[in-house]
C-alpha positions in Angstrom: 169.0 -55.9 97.9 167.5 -54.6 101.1 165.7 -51.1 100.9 164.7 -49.3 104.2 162.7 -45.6 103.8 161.2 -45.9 107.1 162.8 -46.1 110.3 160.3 -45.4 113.0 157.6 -47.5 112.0 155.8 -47.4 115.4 154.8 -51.3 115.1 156.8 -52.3 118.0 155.1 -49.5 120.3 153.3 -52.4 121.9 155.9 -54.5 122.5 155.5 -56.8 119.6 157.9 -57.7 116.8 157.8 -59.0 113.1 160.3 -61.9 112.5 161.3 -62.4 108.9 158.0 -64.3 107.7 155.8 -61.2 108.9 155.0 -63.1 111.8 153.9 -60.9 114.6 155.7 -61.7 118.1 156.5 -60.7 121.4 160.0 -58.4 121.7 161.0 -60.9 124.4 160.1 -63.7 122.7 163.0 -66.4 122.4 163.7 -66.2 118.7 164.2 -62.2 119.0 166.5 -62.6 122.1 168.3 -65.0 119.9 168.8 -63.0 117.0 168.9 -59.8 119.2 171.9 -61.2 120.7 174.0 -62.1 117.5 173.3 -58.5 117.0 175.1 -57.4 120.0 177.9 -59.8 119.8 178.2 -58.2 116.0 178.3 -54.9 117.3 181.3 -56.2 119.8 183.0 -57.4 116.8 182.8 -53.8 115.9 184.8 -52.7 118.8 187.4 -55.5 117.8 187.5 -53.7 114.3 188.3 -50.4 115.7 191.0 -52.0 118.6 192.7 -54.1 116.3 195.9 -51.6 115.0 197.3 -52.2 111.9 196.3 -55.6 111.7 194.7 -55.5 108.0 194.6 -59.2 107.7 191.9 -59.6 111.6 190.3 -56.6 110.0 189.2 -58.3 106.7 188.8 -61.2 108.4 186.3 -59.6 111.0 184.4 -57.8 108.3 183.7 -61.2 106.7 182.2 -62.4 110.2 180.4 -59.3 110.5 178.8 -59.9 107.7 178.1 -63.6 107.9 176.0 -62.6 111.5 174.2 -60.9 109.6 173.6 -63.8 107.4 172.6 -65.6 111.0 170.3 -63.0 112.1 168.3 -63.8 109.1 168.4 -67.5 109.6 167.5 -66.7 112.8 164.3 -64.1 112.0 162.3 -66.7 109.4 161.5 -69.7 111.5 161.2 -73.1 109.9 163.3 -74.6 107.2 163.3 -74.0 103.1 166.0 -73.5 100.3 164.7 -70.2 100.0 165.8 -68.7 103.0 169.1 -67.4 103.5 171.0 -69.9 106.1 174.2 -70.1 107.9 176.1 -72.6 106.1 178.7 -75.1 106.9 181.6 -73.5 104.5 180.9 -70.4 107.2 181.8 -72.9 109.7 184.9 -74.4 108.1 185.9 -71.1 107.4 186.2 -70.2 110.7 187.7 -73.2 111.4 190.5 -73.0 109.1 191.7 -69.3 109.6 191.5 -69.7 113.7 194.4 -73.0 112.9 196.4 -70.3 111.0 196.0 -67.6 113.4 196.6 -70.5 116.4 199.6 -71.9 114.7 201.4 -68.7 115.4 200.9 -69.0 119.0 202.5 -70.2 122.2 199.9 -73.0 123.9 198.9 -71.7 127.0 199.8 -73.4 130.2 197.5 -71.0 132.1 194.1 -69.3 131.7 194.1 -66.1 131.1 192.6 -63.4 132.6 190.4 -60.9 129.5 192.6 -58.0 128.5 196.1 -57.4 127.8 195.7 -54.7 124.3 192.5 -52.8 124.1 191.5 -55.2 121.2 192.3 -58.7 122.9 190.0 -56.8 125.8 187.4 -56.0 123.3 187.8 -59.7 121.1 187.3 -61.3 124.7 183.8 -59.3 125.4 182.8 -60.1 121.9 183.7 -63.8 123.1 181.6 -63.5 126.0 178.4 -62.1 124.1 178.9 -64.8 121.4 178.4 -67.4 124.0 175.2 -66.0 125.3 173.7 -66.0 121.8 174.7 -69.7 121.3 172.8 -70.3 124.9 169.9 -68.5 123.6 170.0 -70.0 120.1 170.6 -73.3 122.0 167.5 -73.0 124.3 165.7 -71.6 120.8 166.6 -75.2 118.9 165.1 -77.2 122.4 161.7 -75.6 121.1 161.7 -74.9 117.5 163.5 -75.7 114.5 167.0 -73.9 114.2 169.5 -74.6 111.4 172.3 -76.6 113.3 174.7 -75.0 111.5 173.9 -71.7 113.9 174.4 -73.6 116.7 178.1 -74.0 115.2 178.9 -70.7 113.8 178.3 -69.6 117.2 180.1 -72.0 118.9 183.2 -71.7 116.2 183.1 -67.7 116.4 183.4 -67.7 120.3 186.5 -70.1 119.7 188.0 -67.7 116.9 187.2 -64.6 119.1 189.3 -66.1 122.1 192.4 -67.0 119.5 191.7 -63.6 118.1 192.0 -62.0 121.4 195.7 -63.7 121.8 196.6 -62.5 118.3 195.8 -59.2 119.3 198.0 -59.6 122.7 201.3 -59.7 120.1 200.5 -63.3 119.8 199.8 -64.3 123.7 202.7 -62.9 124.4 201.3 -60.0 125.9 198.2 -62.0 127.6 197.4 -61.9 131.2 197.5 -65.2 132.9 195.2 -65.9 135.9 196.9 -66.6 139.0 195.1 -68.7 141.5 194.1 -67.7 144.9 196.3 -64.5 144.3 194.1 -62.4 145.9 193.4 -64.3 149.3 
């Protein structure tokens, strides 16, 4: 169990950091940015939560993914590998996987893009989409320097995935989405 008693701490006064291992780095290092970001894109999912109506099911299901970034923000803090570190895993990949089919399968295909927006929570699902992707860059560029589970790489890509389906579940199931129309504004 995680205890904090101390919030300000003033070790980051300087502009340094510790990650997970009590290394000592810079707050714009990589890694942080990386881990930084899954924490904003979890904080979007947030927003989701509190958009989503009376959609119990997208709100248990969104808790669980809150929850498993936080599992990736601690992958993310401890570089290196071991058993003894908590890690992303693939079942939290599969997972994703599995319910986005189900949530899909009650869906229209699209035979347009579509534009972000619609409800407030397919609006809100689509910026969590958009801040996903930007931690997968990040945690992308991270893995093309130092040794990153793989499986972060796909959680990230999955989630962004879900988020988008999500998005269209929350527009009454696409039905309510907002289709981009080329060149309409010439």
């Amino acid at each position: 169990m995680v205890r904090i008693d101390v919030i300000t701490t003033r070790g980051g006064d300087g502009g340094e950091t510790s990650l997970g291992d009590g290394t000592r780095v810079r707050k714009d290092a990589l890694r942080v940015e990386a881990y930084g970001t899954v924490d904003e894109a979890n904080c979007a999912i947030g927003l989701v939560r509190l958009h989503s109506g009376q959609d119990a099911q997208a709100d248990a299901m969104l808790e669980r993914i809150q929850n498993d970034l936080f599992d990736l923000g601690a992958d993310l803090c401890v570089p290196g590998s071991g058993a003894d570190r908590l890690r992303v895993s693939e079942g939290q990949c599969l997972r994703l996987e599995v319910e986005m089919a189900e949530m899909n399968a009650a869906i229209a295909p699209l035979n347009s893009f579509i534009l972000p927006g619609g409800s407030p929570g397919a609006a809100h699902a689509h910026l969590a989409r958009t801040i996903t992707r930007r931690a997968e860059r990040l945690v992308v560029a991270l893995a093309g320097q130092e040794e990153v589970n793989p499986d972060a790489v796909r959680y990230l890509n999955r989630l962004s995935d879900y988020l988008f389906v999500l998005g269209r579940r929350l527009n009454d199931n696409g039905r309510s989405d907002v289709k981009w129309v080329p060149g309409a504004s010439r």
